[in-house]
N, C-alpha and C positions, 0 to 999 in steps of 0.2 A: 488444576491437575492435568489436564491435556493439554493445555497449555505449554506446559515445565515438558510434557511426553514430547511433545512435537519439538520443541527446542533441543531435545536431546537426542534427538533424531534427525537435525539438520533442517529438518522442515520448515520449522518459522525460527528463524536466527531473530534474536533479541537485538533492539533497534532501542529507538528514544525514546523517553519516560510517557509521552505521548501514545504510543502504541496500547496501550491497555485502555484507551478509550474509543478506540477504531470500532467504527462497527461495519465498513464497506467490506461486503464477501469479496472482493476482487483483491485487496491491501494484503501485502507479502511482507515487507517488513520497510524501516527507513535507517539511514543512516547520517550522523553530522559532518563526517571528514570521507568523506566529502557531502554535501547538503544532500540526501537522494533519497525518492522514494518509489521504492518500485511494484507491481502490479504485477497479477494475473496476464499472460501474452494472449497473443491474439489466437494461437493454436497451443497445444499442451507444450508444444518444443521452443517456446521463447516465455520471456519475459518484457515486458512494458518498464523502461526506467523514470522516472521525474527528475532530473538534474537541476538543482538552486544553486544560483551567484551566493547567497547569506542561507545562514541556516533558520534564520528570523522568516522568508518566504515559504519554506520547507515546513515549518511551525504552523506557518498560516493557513498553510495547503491544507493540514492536515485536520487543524482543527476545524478550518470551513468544509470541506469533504469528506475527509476518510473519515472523521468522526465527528460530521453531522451531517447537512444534504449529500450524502452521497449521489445522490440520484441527478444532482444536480452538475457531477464532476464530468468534464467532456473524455476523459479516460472511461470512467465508467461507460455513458453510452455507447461507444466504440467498441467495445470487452462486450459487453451485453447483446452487440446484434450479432454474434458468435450462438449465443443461445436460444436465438430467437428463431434460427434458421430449420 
């Protein structure tokens, strides 16, 4: 239900079927055309892109990090020492 609220509000634009198993607090949403998936920026006034050649990498990204180690993704650690400070 917040979810649907937040998309109707522009806040989290609906991306690839993958997205509903994201659990990284940093993941903003993704997209196929072109392969991308973007992040939480390094200050409130940017955004962090991932740009993929195949959307097959984009897939892999996602399932390996945003929806599993995330802790493990070098986007995340970089976004994180923001909060550490």
């Amino acid at each position: 239900m917040m979810k649907n609220y937040l998309q109707r509000r522009g806040l989290m634009p609906s991306g690839s079927f993958l997205q509903a198993d994201v659990i990284c607090p940093f993941y903003i949403n993704d997209s196929n055309k072109p392969p991308k998936i973007k992040c939480e920026g390094l200050s409130d006034k940017n955004r962090l892109a991932l740009n993929f050649v195949k959307s097959d990498a984009k897939n892999s990204h996602i399932k390996l990090f945003c929806a599993g180690e995330y802790q493990l993704c070098p986007l995340f650690r970089v976004i994180y020492e923001k909060y550490e400070e």
